[in-house]
Biopython code that builds the backbone (N, CA, C, O; Angstrom):
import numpy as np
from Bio.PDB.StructureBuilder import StructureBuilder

atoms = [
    (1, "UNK", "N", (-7.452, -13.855, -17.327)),
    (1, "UNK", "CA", (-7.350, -12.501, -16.842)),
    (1, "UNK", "C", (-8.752, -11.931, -16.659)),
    (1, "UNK", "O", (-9.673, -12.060, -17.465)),
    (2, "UNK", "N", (-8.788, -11.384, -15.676)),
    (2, "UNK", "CA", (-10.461, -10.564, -15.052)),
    (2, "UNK", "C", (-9.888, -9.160, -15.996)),
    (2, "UNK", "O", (-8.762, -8.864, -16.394)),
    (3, "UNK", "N", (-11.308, -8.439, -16.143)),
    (3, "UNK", "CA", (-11.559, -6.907, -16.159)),
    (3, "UNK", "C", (-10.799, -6.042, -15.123)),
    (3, "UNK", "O", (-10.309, -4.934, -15.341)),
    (4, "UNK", "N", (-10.781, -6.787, -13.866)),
    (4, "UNK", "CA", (-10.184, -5.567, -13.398)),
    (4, "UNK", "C", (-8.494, -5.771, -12.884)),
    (4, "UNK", "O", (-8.019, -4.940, -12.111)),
    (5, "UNK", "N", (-7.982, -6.482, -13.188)),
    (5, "UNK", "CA", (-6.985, -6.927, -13.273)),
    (5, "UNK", "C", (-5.582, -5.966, -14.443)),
    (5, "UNK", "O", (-5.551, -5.760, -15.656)),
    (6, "UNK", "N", (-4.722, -5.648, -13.430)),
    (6, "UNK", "CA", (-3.782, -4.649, -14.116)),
    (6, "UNK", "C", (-3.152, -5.169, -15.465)),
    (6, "UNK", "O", (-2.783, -6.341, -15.396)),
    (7, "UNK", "N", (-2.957, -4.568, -16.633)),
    (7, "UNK", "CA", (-2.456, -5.013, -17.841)),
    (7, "UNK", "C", (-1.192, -3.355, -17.896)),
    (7, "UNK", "O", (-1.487, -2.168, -18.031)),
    (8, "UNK", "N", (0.152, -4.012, -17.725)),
    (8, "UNK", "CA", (1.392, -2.987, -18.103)),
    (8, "UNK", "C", (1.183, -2.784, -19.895)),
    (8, "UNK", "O", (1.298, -3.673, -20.739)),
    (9, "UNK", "N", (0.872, -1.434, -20.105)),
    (9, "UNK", "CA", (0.502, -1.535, -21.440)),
    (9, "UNK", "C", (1.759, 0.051, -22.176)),
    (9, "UNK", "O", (1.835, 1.091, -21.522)),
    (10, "UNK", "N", (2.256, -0.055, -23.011)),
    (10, "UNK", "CA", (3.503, 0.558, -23.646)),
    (10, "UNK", "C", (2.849, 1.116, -25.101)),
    (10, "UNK", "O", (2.621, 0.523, -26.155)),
    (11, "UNK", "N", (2.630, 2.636, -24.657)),
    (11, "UNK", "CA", (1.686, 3.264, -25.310)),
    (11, "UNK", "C", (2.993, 4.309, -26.279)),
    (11, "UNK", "O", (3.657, 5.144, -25.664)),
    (12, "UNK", "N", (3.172, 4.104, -27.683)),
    (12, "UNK", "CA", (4.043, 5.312, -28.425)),
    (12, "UNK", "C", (3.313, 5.519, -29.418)),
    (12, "UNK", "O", (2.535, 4.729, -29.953)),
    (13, "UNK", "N", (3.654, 7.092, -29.817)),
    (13, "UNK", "CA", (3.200, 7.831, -31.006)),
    (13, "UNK", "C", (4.848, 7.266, -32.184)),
    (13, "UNK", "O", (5.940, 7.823, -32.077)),
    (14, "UNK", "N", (4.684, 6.605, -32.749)),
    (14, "UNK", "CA", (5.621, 6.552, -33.292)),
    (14, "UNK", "C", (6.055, 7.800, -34.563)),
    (14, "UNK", "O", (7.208, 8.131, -34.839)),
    (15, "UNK", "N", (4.962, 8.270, -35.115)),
    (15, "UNK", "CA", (5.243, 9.482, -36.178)),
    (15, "UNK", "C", (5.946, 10.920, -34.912)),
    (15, "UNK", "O", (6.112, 12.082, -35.284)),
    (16, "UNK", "N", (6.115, 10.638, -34.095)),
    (16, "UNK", "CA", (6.514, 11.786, -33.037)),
    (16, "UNK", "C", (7.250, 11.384, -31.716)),
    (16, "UNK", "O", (7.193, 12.052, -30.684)),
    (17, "UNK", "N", (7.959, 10.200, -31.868)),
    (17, "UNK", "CA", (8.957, 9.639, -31.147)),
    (17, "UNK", "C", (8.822, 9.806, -29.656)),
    (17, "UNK", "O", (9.705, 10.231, -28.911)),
    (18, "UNK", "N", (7.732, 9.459, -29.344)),
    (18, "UNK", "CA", (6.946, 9.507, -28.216)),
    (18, "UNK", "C", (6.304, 8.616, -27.319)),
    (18, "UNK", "O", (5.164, 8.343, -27.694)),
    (19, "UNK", "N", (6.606, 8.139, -26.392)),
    (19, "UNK", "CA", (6.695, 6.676, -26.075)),
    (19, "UNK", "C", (5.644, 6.825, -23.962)),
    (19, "UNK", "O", (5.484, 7.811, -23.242)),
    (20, "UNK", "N", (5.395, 5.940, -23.841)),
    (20, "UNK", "CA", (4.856, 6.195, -22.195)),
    (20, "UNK", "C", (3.819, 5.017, -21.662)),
    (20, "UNK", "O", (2.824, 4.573, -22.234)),
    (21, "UNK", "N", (4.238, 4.751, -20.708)),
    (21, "UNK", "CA", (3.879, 3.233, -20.070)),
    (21, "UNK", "C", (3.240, 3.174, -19.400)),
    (21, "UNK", "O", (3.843, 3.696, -18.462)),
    (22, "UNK", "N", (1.734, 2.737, -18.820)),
    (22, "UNK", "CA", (0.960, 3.346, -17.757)),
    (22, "UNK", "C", (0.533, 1.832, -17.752)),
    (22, "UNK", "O", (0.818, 1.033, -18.644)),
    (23, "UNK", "N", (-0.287, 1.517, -16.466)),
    (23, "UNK", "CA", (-0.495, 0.284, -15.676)),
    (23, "UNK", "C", (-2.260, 0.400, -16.030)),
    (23, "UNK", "O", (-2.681, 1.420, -15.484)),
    (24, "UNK", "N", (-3.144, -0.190, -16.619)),
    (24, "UNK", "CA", (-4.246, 0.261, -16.941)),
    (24, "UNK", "C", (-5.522, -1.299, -16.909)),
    (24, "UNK", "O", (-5.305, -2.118, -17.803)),
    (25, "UNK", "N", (-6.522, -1.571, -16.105)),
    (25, "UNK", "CA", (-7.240, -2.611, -15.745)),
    (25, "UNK", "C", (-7.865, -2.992, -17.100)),
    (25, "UNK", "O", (-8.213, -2.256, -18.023)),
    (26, "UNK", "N", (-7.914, -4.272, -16.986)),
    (26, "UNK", "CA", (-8.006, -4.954, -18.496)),
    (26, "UNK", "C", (-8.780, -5.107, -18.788)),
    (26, "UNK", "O", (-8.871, -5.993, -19.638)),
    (27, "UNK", "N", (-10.346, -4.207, -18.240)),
    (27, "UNK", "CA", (-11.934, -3.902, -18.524)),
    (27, "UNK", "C", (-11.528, -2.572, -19.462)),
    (27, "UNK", "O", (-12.320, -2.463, -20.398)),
    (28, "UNK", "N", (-10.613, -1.653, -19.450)),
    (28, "UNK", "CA", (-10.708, -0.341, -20.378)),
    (28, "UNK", "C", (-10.900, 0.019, -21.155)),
    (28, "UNK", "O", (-9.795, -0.146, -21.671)),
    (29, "UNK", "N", (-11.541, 0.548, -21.990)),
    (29, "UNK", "CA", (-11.678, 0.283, -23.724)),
    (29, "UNK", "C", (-10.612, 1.400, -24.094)),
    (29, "UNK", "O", (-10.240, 2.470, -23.611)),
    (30, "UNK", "N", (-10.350, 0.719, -25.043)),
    (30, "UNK", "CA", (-9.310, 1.259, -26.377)),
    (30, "UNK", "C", (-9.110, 2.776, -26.003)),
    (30, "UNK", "O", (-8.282, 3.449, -25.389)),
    (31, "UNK", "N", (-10.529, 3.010, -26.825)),
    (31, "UNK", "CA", (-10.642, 4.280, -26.412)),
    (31, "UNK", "C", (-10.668, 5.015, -25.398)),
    (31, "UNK", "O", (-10.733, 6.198, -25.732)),
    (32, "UNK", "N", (-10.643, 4.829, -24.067)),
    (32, "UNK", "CA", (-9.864, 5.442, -22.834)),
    (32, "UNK", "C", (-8.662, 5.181, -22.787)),
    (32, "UNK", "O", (-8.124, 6.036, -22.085)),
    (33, "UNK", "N", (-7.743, 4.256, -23.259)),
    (33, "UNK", "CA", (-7.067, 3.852, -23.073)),
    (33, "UNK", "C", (-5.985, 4.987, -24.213)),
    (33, "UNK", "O", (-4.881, 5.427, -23.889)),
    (34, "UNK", "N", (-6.579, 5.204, -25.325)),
    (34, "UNK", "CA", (-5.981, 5.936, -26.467)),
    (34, "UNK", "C", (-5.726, 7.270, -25.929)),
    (34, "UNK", "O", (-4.694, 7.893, -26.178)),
    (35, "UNK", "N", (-6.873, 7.796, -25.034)),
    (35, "UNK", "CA", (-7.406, 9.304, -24.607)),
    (35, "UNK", "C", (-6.358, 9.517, -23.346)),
    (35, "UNK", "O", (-5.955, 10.613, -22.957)),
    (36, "UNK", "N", (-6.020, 8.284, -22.816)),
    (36, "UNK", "CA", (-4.967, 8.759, -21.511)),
    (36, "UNK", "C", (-3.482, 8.684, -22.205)),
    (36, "UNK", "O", (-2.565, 9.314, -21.679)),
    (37, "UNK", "N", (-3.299, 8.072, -23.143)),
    (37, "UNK", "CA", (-1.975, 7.751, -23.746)),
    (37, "UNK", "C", (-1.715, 9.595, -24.684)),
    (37, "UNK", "O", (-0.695, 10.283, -24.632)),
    (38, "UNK", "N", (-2.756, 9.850, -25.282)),
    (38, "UNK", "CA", (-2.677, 11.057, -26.189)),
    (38, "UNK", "C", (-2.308, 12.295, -25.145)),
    (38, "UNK", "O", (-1.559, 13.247, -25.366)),
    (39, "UNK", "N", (-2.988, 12.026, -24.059)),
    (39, "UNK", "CA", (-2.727, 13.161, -22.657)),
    (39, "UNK", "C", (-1.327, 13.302, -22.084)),
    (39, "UNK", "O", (-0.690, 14.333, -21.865)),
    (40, "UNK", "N", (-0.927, 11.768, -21.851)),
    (40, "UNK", "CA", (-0.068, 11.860, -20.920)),
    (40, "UNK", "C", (1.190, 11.825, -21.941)),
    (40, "UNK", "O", (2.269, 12.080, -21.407)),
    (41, "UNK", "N", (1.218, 11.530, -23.426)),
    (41, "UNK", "CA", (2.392, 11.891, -24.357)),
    (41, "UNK", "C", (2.193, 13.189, -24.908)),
    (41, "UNK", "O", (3.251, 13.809, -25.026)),
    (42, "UNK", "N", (1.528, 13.586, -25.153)),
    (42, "UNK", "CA", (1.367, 15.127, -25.647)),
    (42, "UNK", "C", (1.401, 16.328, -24.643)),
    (42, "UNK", "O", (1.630, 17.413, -25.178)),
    (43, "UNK", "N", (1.209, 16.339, -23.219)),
    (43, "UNK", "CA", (0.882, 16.821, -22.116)),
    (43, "UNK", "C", (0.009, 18.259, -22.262)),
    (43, "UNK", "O", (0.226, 19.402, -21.862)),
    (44, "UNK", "N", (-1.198, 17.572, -23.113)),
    (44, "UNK", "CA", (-2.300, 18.728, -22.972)),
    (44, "UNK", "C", (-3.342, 17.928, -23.221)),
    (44, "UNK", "O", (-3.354, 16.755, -23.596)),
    (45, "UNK", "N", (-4.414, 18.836, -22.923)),
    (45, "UNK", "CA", (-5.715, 18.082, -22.946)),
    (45, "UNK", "C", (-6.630, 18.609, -24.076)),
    (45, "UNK", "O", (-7.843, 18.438, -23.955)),
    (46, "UNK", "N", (-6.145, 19.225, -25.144)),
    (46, "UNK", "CA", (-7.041, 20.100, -26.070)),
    (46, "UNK", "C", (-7.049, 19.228, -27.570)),
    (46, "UNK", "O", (-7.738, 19.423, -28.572)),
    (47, "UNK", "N", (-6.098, 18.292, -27.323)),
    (47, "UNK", "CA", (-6.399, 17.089, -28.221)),
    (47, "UNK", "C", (-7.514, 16.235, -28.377)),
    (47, "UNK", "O", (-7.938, 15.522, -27.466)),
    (48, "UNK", "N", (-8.185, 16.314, -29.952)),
    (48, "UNK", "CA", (-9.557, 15.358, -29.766)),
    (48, "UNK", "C", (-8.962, 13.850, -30.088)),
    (48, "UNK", "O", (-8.345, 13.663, -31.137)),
    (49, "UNK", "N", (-9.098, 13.167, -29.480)),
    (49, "UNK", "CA", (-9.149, 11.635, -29.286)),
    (49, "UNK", "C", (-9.990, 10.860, -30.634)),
    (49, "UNK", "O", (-9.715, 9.689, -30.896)),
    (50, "UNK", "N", (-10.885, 11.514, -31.337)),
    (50, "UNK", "CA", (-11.353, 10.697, -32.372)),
    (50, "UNK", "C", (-10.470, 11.507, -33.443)),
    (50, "UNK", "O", (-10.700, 11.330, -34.639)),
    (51, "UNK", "N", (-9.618, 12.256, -33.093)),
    (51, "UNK", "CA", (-8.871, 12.658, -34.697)),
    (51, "UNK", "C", (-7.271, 12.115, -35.149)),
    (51, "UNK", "O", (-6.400, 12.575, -35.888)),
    (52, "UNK", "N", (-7.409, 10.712, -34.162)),
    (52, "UNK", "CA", (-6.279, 9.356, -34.114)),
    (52, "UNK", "C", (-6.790, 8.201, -33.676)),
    (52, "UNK", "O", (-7.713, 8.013, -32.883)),
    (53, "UNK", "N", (-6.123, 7.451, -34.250)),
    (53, "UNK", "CA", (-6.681, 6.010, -34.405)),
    (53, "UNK", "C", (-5.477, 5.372, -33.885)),
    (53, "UNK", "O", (-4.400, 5.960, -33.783)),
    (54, "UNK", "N", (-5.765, 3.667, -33.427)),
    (54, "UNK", "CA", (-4.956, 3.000, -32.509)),
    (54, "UNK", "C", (-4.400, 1.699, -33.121)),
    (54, "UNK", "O", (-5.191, 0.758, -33.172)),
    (55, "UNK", "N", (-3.763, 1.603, -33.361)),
    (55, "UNK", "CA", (-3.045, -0.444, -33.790)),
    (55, "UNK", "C", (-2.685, -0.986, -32.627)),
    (55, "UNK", "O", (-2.380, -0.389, -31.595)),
    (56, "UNK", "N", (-2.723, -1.991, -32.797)),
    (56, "UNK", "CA", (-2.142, -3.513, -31.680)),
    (56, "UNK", "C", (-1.792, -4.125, -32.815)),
    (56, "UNK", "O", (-2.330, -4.246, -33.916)),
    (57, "UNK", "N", (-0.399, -4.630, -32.155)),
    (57, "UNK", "CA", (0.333, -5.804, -33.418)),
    (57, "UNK", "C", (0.196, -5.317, -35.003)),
    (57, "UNK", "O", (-0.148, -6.063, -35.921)),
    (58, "UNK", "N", (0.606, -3.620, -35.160)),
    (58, "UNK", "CA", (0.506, -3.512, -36.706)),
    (58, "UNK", "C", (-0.846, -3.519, -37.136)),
    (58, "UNK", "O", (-0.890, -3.127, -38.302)),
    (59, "UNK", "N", (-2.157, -3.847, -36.612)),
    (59, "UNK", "CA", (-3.179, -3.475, -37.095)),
    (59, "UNK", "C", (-4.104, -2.515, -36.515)),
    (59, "UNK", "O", (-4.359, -2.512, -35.311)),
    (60, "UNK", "N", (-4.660, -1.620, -37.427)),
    (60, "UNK", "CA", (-5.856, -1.078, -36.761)),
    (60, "UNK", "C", (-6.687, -1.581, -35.829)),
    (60, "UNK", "O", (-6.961, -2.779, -35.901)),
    (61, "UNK", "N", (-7.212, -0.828, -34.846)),
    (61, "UNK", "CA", (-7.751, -1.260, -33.485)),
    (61, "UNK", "C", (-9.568, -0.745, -34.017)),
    (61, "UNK", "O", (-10.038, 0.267, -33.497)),
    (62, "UNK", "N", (-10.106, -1.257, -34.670)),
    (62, "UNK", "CA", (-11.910, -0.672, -35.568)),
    (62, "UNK", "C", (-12.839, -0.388, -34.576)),
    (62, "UNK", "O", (-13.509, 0.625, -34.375)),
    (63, "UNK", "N", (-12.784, -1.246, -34.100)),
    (63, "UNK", "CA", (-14.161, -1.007, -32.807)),
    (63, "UNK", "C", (-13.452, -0.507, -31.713)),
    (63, "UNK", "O", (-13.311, -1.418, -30.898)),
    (64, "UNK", "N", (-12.869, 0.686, -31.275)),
    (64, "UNK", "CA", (-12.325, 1.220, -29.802)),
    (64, "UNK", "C", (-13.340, 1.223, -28.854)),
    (64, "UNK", "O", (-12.989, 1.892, -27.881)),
    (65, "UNK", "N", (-14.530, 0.720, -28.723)),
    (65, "UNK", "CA", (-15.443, 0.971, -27.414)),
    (65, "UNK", "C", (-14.666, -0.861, -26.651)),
    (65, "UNK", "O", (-14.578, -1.124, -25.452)),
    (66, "UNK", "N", (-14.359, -1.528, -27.498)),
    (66, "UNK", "CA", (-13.735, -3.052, -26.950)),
    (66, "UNK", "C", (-12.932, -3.174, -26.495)),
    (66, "UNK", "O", (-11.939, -3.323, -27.207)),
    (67, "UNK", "N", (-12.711, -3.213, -24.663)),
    (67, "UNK", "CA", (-11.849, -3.622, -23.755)),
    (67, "UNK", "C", (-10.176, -3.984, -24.258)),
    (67, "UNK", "O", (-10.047, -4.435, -25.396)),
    (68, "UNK", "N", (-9.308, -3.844, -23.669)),
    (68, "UNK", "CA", (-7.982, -3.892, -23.766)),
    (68, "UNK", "C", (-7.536, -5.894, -23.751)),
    (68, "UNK", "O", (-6.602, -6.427, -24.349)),
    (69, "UNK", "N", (-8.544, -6.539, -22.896)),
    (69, "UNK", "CA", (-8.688, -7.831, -22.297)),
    (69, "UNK", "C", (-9.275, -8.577, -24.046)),
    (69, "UNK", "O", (-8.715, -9.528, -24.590)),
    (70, "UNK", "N", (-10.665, -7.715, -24.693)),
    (70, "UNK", "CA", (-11.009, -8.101, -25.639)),
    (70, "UNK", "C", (-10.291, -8.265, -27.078)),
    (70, "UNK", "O", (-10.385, -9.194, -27.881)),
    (71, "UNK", "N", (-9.776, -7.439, -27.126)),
    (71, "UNK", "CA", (-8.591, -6.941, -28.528)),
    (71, "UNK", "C", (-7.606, -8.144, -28.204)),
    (71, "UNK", "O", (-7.209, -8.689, -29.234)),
    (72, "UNK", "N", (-7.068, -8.741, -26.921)),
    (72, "UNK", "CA", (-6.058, -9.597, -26.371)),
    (72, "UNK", "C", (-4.985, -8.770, -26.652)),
    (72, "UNK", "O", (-4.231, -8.903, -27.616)),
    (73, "UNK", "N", (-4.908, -7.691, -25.577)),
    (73, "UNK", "CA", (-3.257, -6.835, -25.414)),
    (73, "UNK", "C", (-2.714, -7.513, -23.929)),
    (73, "UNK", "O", (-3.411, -7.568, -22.916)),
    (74, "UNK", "N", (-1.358, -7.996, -24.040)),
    (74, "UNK", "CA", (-1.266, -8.661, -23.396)),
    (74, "UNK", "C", (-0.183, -7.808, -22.620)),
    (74, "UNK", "O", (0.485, -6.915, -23.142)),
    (75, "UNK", "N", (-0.076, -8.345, -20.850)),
    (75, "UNK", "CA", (1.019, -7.393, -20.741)),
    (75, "UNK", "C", (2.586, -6.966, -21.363)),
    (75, "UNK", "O", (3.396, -7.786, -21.795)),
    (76, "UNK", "N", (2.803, -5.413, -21.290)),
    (76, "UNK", "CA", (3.598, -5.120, -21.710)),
    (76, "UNK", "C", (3.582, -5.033, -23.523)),
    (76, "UNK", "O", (4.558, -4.758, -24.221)),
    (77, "UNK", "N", (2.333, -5.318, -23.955)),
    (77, "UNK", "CA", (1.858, -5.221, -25.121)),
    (77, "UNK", "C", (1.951, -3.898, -25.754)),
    (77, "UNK", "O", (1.880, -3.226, -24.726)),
    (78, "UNK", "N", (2.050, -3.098, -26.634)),
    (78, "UNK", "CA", (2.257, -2.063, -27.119)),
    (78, "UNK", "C", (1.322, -1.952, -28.221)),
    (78, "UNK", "O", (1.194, -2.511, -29.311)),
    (79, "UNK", "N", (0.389, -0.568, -27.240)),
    (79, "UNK", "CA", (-1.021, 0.428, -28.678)),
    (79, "UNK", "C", (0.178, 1.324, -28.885)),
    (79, "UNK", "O", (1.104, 1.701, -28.167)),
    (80, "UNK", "N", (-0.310, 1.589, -30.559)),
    (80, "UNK", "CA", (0.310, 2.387, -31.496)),
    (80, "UNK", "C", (-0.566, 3.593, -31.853)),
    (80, "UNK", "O", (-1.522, 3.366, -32.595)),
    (81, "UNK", "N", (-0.336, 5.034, -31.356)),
    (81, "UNK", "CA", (-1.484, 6.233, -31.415)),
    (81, "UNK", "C", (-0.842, 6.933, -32.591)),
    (81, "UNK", "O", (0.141, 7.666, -32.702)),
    (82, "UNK", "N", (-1.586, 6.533, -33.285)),
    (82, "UNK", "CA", (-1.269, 7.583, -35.021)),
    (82, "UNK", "C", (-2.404, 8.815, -35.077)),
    (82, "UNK", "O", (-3.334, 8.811, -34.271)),
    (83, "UNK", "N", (-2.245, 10.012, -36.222)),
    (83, "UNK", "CA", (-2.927, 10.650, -35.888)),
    (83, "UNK", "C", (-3.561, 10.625, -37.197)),
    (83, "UNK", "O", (-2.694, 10.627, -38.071)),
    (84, "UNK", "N", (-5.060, 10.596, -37.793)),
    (84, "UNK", "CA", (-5.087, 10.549, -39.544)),
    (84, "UNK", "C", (-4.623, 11.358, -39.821)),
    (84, "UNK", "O", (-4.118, 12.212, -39.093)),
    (85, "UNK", "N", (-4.676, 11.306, -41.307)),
    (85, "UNK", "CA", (-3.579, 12.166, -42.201)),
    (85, "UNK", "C", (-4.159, 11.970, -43.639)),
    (85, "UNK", "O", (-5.275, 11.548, -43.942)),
    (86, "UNK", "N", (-3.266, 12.324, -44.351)),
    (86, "UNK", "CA", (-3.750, 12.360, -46.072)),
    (86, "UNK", "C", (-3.649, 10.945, -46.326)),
    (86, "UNK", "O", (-4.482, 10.268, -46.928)),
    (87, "UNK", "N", (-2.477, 10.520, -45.782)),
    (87, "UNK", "CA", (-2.499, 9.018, -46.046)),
    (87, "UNK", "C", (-3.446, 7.776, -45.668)),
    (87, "UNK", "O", (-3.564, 6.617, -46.065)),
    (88, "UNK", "N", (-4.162, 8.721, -44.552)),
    (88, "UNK", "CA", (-4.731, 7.812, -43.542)),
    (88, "UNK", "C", (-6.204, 8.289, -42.897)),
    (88, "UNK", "O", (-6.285, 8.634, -41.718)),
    (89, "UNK", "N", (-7.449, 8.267, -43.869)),
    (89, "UNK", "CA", (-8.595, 8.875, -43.331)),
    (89, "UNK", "C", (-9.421, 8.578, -42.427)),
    (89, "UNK", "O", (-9.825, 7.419, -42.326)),
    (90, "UNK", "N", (-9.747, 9.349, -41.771)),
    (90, "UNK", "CA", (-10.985, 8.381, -40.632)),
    (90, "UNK", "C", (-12.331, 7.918, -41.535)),
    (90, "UNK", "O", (-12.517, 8.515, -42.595)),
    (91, "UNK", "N", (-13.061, 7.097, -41.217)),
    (91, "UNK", "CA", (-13.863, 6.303, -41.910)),
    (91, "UNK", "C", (-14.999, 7.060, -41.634)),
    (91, "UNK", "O", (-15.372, 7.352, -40.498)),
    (92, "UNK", "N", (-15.810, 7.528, -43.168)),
    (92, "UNK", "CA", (-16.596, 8.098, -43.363)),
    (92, "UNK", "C", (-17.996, 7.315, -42.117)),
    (92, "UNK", "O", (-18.210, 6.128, -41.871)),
    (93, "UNK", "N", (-18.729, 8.629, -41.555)),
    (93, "UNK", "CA", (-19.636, 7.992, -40.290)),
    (93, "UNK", "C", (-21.405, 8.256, -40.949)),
    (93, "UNK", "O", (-22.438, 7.808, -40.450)),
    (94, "UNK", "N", (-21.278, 9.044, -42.088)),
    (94, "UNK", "CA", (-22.436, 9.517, -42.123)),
    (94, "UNK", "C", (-23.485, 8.503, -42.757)),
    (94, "UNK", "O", (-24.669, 8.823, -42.860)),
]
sb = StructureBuilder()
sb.init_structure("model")
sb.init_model(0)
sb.init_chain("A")
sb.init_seg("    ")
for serial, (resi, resn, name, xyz) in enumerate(atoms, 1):
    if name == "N":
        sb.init_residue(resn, " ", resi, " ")
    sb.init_atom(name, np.array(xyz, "f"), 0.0, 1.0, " ", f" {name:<3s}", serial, name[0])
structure = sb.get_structure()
């Protein structure tokens, strides 16, 4: 598979029963990829994108700047957009 080559990718918030499927080139990183999924399931744009984190296959997605092609999401593959929580902190940056 090339970078620019379409990957059908099946994007749900599962804590908010929220689900949405978009066709997205397999150069994208995570993190665009997280930022159009949070948009187009939430339908606003005032959501910050680093205050949720992403799984593939049940695991955390760590490095989001790494391509959709790199992680190996394959088509019809399904990112998981959680949002942190008490249970679930974002990783100290300082």
């Amino acid at each position: 598979m090339t970078a620019t080559e379409k990957i059908t990718v099946r994007m749900i918030m599962p804590d908010r029963w929220l689900e949405h499927v978009v066709e997205l080139p397999a150069g994208v990183s995570i993190s665009e990829a997280k930022a159009v999924g949070i948009r187009e399931m939430l339908q606003r744009t005032r959501d910050d994108p680093s205050d949720f984190y992403t799984e593939y296959e049940e695991r955390e997605i760590v490095d989001e700047s790494r391509s959709l092609e790199q992680v190996g999401v394959r088509q019809n593959g399904v990112l998981s957009i959680r949002a942190y929580d008490l249970g679930h902190h974002p990783r100290y940056r300082g």
